[in-house]
C-alpha positions in Angstrom: -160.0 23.0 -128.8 -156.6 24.8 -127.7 -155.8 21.8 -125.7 -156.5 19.4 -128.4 -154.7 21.5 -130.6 -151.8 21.4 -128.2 -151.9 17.9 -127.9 -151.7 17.7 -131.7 -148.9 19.9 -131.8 -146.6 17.9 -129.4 -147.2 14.9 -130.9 -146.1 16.0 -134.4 -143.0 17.6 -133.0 -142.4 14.1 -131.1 -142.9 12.5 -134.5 -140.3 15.1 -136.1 -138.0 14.4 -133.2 -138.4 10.3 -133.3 -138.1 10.5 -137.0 -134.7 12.0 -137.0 -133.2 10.2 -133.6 -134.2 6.9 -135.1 -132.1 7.6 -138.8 -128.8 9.3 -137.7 -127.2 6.9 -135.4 -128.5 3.9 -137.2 -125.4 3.1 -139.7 -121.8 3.8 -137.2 -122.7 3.4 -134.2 -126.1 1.2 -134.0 -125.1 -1.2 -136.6 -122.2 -2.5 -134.9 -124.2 -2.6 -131.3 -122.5 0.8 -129.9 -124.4 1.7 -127.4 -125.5 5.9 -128.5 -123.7 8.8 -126.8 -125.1 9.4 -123.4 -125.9 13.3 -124.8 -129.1 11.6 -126.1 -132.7 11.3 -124.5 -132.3 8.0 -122.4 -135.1 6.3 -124.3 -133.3 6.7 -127.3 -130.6 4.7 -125.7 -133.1 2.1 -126.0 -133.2 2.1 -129.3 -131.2 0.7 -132.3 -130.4 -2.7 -134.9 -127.8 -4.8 -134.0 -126.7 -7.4 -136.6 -127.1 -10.6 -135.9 -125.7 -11.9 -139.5 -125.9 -15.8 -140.0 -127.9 -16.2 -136.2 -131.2 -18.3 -136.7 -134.8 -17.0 -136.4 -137.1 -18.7 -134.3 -139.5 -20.2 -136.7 -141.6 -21.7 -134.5 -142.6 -18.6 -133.1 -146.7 -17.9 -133.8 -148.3 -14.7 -135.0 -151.8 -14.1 -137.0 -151.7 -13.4 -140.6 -154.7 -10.8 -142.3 -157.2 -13.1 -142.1 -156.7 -13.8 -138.1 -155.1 -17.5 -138.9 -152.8 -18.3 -136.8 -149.4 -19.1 -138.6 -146.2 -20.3 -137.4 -143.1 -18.2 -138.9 -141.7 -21.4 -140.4 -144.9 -21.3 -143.1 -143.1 -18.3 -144.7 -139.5 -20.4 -145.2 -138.1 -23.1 -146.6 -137.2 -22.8 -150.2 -137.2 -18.7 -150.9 -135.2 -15.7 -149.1 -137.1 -13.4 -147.1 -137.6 -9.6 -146.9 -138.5 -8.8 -143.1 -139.9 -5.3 -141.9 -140.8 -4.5 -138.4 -143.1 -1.5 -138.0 -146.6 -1.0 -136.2 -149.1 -0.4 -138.6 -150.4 2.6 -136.2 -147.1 4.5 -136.4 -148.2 8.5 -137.4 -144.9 8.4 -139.6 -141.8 6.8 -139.7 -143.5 3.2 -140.1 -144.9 4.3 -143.2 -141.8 6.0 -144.9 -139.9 2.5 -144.2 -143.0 0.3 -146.0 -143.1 3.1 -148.7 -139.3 2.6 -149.2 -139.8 -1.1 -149.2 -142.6 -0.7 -152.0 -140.4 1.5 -154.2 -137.6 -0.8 -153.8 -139.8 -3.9 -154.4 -141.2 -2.0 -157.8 -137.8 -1.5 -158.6 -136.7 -5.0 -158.9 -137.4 -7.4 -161.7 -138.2 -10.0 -159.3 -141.9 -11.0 -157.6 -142.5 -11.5 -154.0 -144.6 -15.0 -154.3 -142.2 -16.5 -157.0 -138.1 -15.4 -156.2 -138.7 -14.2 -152.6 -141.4 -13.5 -150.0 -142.2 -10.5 -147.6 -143.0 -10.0 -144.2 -144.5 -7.1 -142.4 -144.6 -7.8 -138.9 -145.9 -5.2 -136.5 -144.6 -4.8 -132.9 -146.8 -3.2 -131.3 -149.0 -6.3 -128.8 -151.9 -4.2 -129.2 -152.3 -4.0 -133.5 -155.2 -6.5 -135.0 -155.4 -8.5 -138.1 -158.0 -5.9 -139.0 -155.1 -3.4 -139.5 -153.0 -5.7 -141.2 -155.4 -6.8 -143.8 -155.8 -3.0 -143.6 -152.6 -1.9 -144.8 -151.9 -5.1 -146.7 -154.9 -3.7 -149.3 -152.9 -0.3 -149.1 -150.2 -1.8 -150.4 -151.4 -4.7 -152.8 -153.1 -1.5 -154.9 -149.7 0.0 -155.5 -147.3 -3.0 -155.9 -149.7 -4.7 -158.6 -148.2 -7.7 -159.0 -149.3 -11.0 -160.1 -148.5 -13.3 -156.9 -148.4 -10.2 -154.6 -151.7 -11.5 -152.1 -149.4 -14.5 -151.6 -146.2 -13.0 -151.8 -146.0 -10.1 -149.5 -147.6 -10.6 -146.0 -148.7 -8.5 -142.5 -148.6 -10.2 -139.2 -149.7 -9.5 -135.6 -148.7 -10.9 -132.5 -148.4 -11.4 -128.7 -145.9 -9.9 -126.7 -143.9 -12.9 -126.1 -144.0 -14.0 -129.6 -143.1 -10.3 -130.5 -140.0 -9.8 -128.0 -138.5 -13.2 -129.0 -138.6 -12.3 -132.6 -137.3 -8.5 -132.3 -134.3 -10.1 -130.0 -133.2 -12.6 -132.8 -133.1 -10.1 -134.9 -131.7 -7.4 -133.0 -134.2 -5.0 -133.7 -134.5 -2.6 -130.4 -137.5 -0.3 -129.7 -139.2 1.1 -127.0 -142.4 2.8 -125.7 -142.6 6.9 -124.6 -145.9 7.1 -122.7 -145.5 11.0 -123.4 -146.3 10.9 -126.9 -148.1 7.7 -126.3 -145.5 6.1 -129.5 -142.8 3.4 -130.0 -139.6 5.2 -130.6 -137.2 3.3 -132.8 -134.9 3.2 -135.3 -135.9 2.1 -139.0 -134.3 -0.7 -141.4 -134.9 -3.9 -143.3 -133.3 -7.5 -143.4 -133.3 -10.4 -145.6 -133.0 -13.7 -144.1 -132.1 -16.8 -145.6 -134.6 -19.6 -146.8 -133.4 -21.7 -144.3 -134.5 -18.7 -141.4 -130.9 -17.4 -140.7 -130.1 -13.9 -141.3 -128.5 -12.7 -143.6 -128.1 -8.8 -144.9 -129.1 -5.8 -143.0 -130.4 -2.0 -144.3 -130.9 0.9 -143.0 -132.7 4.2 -143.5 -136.1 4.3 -145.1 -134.5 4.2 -148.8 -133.0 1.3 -149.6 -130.9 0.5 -153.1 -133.1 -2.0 -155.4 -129.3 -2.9 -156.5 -128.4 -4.3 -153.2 -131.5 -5.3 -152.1 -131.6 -7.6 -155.0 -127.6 -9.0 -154.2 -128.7 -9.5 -151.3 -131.7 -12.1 -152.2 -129.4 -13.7 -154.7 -126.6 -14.2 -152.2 -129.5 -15.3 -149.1 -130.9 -17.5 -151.7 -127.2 -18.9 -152.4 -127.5 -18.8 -156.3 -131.1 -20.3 -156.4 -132.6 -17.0 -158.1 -130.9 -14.4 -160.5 -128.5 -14.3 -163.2 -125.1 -14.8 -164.0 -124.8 -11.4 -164.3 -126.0 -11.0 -160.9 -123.0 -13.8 -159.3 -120.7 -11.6 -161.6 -121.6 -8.5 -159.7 -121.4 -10.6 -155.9 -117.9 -11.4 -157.0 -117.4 -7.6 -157.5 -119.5 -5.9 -154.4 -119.4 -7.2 -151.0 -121.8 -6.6 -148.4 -120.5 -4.0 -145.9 -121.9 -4.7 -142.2 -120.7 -1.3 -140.8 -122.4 0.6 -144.0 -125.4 -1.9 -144.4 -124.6 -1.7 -147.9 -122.4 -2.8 -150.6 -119.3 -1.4 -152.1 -117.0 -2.0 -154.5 -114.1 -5.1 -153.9 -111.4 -3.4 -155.9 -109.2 -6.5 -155.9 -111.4 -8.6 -157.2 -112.6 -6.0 -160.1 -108.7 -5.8 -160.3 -108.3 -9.5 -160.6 -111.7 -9.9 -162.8 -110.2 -7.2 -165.5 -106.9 -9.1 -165.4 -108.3 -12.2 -166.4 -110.2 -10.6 -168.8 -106.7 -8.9 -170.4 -105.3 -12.5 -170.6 -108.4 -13.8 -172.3 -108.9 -11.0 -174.5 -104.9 -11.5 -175.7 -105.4 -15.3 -175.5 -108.0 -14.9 -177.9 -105.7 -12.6 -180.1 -103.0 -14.6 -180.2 -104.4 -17.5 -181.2 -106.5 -15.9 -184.1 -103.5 -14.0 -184.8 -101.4 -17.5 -185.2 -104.2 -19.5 -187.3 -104.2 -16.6 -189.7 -100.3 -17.1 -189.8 -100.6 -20.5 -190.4 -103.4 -20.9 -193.0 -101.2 -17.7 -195.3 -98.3 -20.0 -194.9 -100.2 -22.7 -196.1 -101.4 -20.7 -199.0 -98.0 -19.6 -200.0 -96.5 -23.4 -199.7 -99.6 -24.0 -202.4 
């Protein structure tokens, strides 16, 4: 019992430890492919999401869906953006905080995965079934509950050579402590193109619904949203250091100017058809 309590014990401080590691160095330093200062653990070097903005995903690649099919990547694109997540569906914790963050994001928006955009969960770990991904696909399908979600939002398994090219595309980095007996690794989300190139990366395990849905307009080049939504592209750009987006004060600067000039366009002119129809009256 004291040795299984032990074990127990080490494994959640390992968790604690991973947990932290993975979400500090992620936004400087990892972002930009910097490799981590050498006063970390050397697995942790390991570790990390480089951007590989506008490089192509290899579609071809194969992987089994919930049901144990096996689908090619290239199934999932074509005519909407897509959300990917890497994770292993075994992870103790920090998988699950980035899934729950991509739920509450997901909730958040007034988009549906299965009409503007889909989702793909896609564990790393060789080892994971289709059994635990039609698993945690029904965990989640209870509390996104919506109406093309089944077809919207899926959870793949793979081989290892399947699995490595895919994290390399993306630049997702991870690696395996056989202390704790855990992946190690740091914790984000991207959104590729429909046309499997990607596109916008985030970081953390809380991502803005605000930019996650900028992002899916600008992947999807215009093909979903408002024009509210190209109104507000024109006025935040993505920032690759941040992994979010920020304010472009010239062009807010430039956008309120023109709409000055309109405004007193639009005054002058009422301003000289009201002149002209009381000179009109008084030459009556």
């Amino acid at each position: 019992m004291k040795c299984h309590a032990r074990g127990l014990l080490f494994a959640f401080r390992s968790s604690i430890f991973y947990l932290l590691s993975s979400l500090l160095p992620v936004p400087a330093a990892i972002a930009q492919g910097v490799t981590p200062s050498s006063a970390q653990p050397e697995i942790l070097q390991q570790v990390g999401i480089d951007q590989r903005l506008n490089e192509p995903v290899p579609l071809e690649l194969v992987f089994r869906n919930e049901a144990g099919r096996a689908v090619e990547l290239q199934e999932y694109f074509g005519h909407k953006p897509v959300v990917l997540s890497l994770v292993y569906y075994e992870c103790p914790m920090l998988c699950n905080l980035v899934l729950n963050g991509v739920l509450k994001a997901l909730r958040a928006l007034s988009f549906d995965a299965g009409d503007e955009f889909t989702v793909l969960t896609v564990s790393f770990d060789p080892r994971e079934t289709p059994a635990l991904a039609a698993q945690k696909k029904q965990t989640y399908m209870q509390e996104y509950r919506r109406e093309k979600a089944e077809q919207g939002w899926h959870f793949l398994t793979g081989d290892s050579a399947a699995i490595r090219r895919l994290t390399e595309a993306v630049g997702f980095r991870y690696a395996f402590d056989p202390a704790s007996r855990q992946f190690v690794h740091a914790s984000g989300i991207m959104v590729i193109t429909p046309e499997g190139r990607m596109s916008r990366y985030f970081y953390g395990v809380e991502y803005s619904p605000r930019d996650l849905r900028l992002a899916l307009v600008e992947a999807s080049a215009g093909r979903i949203g408002s024009p509210v939504d190209q109104v507000l592209l024109y006025c935040y750009h993505y920032d690759p250091v941040t992994g979010k987006y920020g304010m472009a004060i010239m062009n807010i600067i430039r956008l309120a100017g023109a709409a000055t000039v309109l405004v007193l366009g639009s005054f002058m002119v009422v301003m000289f058809r009201r002149d002209r129809r009381a000179k009109l009256e008084d030459r009556g």
